[in-house]
C-alpha positions as CSV (number, residue, x, y, z in Angstrom):
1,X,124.1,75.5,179.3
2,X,122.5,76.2,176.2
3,X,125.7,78.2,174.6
4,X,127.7,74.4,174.9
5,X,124.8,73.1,172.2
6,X,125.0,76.4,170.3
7,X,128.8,76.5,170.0
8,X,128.7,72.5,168.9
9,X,126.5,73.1,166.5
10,X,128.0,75.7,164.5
11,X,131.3,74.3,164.9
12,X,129.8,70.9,163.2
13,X,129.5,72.9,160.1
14,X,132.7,73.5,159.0
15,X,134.4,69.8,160.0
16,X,130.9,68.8,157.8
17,X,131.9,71.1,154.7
18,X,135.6,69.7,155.3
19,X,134.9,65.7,156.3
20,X,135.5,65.0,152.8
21,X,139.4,66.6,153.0
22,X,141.0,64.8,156.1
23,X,142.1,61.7,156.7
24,X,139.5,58.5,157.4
25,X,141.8,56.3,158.8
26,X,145.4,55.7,159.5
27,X,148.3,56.8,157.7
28,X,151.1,54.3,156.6
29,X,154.7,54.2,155.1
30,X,157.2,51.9,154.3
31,X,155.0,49.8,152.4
32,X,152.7,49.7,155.5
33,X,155.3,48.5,158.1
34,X,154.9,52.4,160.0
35,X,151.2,53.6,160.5
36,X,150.4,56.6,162.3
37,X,146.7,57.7,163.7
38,X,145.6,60.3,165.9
39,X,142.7,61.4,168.0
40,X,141.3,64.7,168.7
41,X,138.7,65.4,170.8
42,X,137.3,68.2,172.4
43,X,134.4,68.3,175.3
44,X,132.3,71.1,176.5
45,X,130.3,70.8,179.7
46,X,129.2,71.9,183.2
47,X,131.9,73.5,185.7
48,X,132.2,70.8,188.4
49,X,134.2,72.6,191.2
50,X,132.1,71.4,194.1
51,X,130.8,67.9,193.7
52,X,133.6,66.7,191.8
53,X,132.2,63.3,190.2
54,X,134.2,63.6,187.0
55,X,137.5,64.5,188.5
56,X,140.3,62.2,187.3
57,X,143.7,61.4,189.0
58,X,145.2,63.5,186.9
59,X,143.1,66.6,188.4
60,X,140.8,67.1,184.9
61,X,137.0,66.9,184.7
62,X,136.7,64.6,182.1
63,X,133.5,66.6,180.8
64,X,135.2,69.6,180.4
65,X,138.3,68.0,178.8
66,X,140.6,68.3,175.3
67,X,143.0,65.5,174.5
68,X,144.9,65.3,171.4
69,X,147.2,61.6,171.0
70,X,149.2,60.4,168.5
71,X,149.7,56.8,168.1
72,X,152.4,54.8,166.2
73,X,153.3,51.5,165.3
74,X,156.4,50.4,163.5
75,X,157.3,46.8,162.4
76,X,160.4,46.3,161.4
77,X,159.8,42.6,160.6
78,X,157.5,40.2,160.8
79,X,158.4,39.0,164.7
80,X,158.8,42.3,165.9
81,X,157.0,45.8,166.4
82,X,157.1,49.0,168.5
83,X,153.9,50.3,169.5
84,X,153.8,54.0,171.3
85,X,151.3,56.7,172.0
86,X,152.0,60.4,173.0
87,X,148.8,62.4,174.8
88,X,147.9,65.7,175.9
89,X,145.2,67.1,177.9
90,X,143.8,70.6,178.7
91,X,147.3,71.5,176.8
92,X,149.4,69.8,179.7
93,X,152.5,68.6,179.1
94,X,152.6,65.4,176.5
95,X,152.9,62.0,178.5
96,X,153.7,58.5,177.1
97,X,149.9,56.6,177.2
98,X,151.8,53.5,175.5
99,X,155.1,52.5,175.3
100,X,155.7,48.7,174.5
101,X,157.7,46.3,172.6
102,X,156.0,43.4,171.0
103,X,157.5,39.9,170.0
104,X,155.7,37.4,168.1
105,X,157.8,34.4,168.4
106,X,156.5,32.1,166.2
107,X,154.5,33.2,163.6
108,X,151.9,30.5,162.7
109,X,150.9,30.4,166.8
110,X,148.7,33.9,167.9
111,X,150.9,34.4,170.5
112,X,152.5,37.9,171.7
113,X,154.9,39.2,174.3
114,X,154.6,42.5,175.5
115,X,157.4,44.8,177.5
116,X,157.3,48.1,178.6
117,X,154.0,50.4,179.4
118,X,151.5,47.7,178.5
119,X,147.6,48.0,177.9
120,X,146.2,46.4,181.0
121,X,145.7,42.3,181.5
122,X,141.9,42.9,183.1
123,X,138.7,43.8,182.5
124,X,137.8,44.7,179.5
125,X,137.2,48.6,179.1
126,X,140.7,49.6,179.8
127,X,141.5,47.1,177.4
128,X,139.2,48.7,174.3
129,X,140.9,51.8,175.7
130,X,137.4,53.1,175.2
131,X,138.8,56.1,172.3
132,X,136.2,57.4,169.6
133,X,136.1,54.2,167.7
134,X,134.6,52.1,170.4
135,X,133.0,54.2,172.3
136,X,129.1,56.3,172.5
137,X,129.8,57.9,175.9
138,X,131.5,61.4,177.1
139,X,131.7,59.9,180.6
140,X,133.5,57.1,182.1
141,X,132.3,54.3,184.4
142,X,132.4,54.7,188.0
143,X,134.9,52.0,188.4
144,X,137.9,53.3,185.8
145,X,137.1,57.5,186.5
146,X,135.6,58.4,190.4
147,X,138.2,59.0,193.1
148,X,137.8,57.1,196.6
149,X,139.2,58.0,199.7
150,X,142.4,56.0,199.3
151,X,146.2,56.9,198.1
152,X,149.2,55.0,197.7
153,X,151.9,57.5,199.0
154,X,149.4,58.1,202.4
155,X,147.7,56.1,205.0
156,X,145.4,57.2,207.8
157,X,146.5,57.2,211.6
158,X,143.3,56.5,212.9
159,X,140.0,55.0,211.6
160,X,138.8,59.1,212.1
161,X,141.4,59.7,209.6
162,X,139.7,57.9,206.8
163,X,135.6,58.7,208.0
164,X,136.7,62.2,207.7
165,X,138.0,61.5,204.0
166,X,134.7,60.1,202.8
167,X,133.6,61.6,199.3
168,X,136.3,63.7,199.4
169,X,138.6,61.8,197.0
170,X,138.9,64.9,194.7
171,X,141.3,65.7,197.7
172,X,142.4,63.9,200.3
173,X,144.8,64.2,203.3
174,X,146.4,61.5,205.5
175,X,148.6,62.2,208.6
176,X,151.1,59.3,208.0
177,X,152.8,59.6,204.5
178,X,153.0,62.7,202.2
179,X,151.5,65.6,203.5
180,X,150.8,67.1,200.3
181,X,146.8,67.1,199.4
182,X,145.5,65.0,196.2
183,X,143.2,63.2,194.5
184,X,142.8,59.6,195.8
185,X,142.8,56.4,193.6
186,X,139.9,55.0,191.4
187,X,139.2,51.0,191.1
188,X,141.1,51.1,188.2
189,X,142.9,54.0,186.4
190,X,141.7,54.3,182.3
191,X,143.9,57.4,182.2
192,X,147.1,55.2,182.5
193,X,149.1,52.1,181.7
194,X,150.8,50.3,184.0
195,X,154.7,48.8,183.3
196,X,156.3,45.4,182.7
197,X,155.6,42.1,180.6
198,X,152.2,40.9,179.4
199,X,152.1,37.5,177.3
200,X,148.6,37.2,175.0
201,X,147.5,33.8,173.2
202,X,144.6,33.7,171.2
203,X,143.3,30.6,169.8
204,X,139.8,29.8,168.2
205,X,136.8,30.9,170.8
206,X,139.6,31.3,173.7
207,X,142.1,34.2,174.5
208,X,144.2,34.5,177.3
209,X,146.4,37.5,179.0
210,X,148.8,37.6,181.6
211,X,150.7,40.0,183.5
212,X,153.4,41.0,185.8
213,X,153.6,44.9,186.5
214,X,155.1,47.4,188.4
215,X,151.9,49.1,189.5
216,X,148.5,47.9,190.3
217,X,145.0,48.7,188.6
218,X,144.3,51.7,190.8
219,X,147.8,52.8,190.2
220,X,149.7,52.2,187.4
221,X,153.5,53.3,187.4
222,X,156.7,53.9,185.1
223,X,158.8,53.0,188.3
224,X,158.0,51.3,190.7
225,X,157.9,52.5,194.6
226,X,157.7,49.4,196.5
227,X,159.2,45.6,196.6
228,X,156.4,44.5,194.9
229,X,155.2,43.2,191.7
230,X,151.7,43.1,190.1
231,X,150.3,39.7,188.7
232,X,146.7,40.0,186.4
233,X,145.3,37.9,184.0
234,X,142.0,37.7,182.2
235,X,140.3,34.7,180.2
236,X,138.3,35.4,177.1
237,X,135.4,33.2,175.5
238,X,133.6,33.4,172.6
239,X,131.1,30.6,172.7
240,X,129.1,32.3,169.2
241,X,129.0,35.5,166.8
242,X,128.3,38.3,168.8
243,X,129.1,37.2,172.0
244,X,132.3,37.8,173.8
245,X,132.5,37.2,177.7
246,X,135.4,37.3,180.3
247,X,136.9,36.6,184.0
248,X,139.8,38.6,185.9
249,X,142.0,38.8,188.8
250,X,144.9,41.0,189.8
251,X,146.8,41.0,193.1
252,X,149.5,43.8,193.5
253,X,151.8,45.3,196.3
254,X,149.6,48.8,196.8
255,X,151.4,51.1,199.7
256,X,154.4,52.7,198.8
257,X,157.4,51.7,200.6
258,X,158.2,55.4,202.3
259,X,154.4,54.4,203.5
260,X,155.7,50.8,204.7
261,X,158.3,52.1,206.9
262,X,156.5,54.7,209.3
263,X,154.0,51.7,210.5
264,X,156.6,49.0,210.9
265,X,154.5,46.5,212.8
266,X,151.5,46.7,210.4
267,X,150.6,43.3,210.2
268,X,150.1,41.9,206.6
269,X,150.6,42.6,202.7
270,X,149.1,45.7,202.2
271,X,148.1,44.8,198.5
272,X,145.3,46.0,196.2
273,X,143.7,42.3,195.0
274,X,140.6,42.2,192.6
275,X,138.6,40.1,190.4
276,X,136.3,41.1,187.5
277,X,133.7,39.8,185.0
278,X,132.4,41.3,181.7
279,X,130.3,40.4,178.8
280,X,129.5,41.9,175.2
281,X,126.6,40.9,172.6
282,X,125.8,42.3,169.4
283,X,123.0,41.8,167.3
284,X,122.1,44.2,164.3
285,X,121.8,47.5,165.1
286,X,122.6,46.6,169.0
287,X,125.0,46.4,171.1
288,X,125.1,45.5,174.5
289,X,127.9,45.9,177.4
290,X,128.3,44.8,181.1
291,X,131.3,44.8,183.5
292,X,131.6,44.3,187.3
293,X,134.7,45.0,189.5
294,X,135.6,44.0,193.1
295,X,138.7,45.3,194.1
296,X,140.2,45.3,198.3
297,X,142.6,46.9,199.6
298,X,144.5,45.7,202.8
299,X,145.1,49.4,204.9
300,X,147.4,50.3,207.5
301,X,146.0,52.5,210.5
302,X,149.6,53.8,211.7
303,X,148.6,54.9,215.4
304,X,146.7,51.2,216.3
305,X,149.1,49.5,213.8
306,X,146.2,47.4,213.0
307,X,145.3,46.8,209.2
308,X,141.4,46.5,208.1
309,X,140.0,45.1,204.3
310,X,138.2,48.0,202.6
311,X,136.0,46.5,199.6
312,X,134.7,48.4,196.3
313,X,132.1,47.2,194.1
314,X,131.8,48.7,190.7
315,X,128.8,47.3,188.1
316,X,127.2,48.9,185.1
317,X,126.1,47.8,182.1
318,X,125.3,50.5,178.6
319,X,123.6,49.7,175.4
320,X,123.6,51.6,172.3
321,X,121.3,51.4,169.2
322,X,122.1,52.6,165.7
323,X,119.1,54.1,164.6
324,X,120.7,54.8,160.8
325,X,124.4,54.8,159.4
326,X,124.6,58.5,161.4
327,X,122.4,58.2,164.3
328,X,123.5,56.4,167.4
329,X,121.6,56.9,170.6
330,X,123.5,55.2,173.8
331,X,122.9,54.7,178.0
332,X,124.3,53.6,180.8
333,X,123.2,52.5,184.6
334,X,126.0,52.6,186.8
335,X,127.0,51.9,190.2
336,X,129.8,52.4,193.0
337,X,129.2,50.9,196.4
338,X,131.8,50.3,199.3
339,X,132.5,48.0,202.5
340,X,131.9,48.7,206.1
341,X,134.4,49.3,208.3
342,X,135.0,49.3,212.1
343,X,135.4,53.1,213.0
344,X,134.3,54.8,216.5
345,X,132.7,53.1,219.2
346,X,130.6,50.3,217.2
347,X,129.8,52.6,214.6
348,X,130.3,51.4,210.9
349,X,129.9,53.5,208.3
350,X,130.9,52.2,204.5
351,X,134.4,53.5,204.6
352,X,133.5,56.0,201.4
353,X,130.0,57.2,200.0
354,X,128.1,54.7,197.5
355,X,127.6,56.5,193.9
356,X,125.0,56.1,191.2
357,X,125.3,57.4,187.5
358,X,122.9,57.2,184.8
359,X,123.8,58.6,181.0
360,X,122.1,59.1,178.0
361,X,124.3,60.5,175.0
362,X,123.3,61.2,171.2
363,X,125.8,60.6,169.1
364,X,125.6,62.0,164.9
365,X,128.2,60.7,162.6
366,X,129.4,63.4,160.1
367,X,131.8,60.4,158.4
368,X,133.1,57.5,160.0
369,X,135.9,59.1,162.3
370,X,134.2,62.6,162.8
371,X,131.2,62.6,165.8
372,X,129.3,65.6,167.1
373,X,128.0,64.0,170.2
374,X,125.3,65.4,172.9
375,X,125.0,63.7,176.6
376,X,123.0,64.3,179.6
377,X,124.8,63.1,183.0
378,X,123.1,62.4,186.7
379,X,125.3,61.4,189.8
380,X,123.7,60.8,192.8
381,X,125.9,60.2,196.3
382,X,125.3,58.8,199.5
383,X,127.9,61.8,200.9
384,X,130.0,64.8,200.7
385,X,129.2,68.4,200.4
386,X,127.2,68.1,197.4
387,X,125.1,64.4,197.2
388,X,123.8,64.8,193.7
389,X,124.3,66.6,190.0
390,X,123.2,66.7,187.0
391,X,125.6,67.7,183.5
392,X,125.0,68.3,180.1
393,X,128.2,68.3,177.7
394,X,128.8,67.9,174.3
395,X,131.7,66.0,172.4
396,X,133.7,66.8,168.9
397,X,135.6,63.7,168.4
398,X,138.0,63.1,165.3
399,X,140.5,60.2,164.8
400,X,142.5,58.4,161.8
């Protein structure tokens, strides 16, 4: 593990020698009506091909991980402005991250209207987008990143079905939908945006955003693949300077409809709901972050045609301390726990393994947009094949 530090290291010599020759923040034309910035990062760390606790739902290990985006925003007038983003990972193939219209209809009220692949109406991470400028960690929370059990294209017959699943949301397989294995669904997905309208009004200590999607906060969609619409919302105070604090909810249609139609008499809306609190202070050299999310989802068994409730909880709270204009030093105490469910013969089980996380990263600043970062990573599960792991990974991050 050694050789990930060594590597780092000399390669933060030449981006030091050449920090003074690229660009420190975005680019603009058109007497500032286009700006263009990117982001470039580049992670180094541990092999995770048996535990699987920084698997994403788009098959990466977010430790061992390059992205590259490109970000744009063009206003054509003052009412009026087309915001995109273009990303890549591992070298995949590019995928639209953003894709929205906004419309400021009156321009002395703070309100916008949002239409097309829209940055997310709860919480508050997915909302920061949690890129190189606002971020001191290499992992993700537990809620946004770790796969459960569950998928949106297959349902289990049996309560079996779904025991037999547990930890294994790297790769799951149900007997009622598609028959193709793959990576179940987090709480909420940070790796994508869901599609529709969102409406934002910010006023004095108060902000408020709404919105109706195609998707839902596990999974977020370009189309959508049921009759069903997705309605969040999040509230936003800020009683003093340095204190920010908010409430969510979100209720979506979560099965697809392919799903819906081999367990016909499956009582209920099988719909993802959830609710969610976070809160921010600064102070200093301080900053302090918490967030907790509660999501349910309402599951078909297809062979009982019965539905059960399956609950998530997802809490953690970070802190980071700038020790000088360079040095930032960062941790954070996460956890994922889950519901019990009725399974065989009075046993009740949660319906997928409770997960712990602790992180502790070192971040040096060689300018303001150009980070060598250094992070040490333990999981700890109440499940699977492997039940606990520790990583070390370092970080290059660049952005403009």
């Amino acid at each position: 593990m050694c050789r990930v530090f060594v590597l780092l290291a000399f390669a933060a010599f030449p981006l030091a020698a050449a920090a003074q020759s690229i660009p420190s923040g975005p680019v603009s034309a058109f007497d500032g009506r286009l700006v263009v910035g990117a982001e470039v990062v580049a992670n180094i760390g541990d092999v995770d091909e048996t535990a699987y606790f920084n698997y994403t739902d788009y098959e990466h290990n977010t430790l061992r991980l390059v992205r590259l985006a490109l970000a744009a925003n063009w206003r054509p007038t003052e009412r009026l402005a087309f915001v995109g983003e273009v990303r890549t990972e591992d070298f995949g193939q590019p995928r639209a991250y953003a894709a929205y219209l906004r419309v400021r209809p009156w321009l002395r009220h703070a309100l916008d209207i949002q239409v097309g692949q829209i940055p997310p109406s709860f919480g508050a991470y997915g909302r920061r987008g949690y890129q190189s400028t606002d971020n001191a960690f290499i992992g993700y929370p537990l809620a946004y990143q770790y796969l459960t059990a569950l998928r949106p294209d297959a349902v289990p017959a049996t309560a079996l079905d779904l025991l037999t699943m547990r930890a294994r949301g790297w790769r799951t397989t149900y007997p009622v939908g598609s028959a193709e294995a793959a990576p179940g669904v987090p709480l909420i997905s940070a790796f994508r945006w869901d599609t529709g309208v969102q409406a934002h009004w910010e006023g004095g200590a108060v902000d408020v955003t709404g919105g109706v999607t195609v998707g839902t906060l596990s999974d977020p969609r370009v189309e959508d693949h049921n009759d069903g619409k997705q309605l969040s919302g999040r509230l936003g105070l800020r009683p003093f300077t340095g204190l920010v604090a908010g409430v969510s909810a979100s209720r979506g249609e979560f099965i697809a409809d392919n799903v819906n139609t081999l367990v016909p008499n499956s009582p209920g809306s099988h719909a993802q709901t959830a609710f969610g609190a976070d809160a921010e202070y600064s102070r200093d050299h301080w900053l302090v972050r918490g967030e907790l999310v509660w999501s349910r989802w309402n599951i078909p068994f297809a062979a009982t045609q019965t539905t059960q409730d399956l609950d998530a909880l997802g809490a953690w709270v970070e802190g980071r301390y700038r020790v000088t204009p360079r040095i930032v030093l960062a941790g954070r105490a996460d956890r994922l726990t889950f519901s019990r469910f009725d399974a065989i013969a009075g046993l009740r089980p949660t319906w997928d393994a409770p997960v712990e996380r602790f992180e502790v990263d070192a971040g040096y600043y060689l300018q303001r947009n150009l980070v060598l970062r250094f992070a040490v990573q333990y999981n700890d599960r109440n499940g699977g094949r492997v039940r606990s792991r520790t990583y070390f990974s370092g970080q290059i991050a660049y952005w403009f």
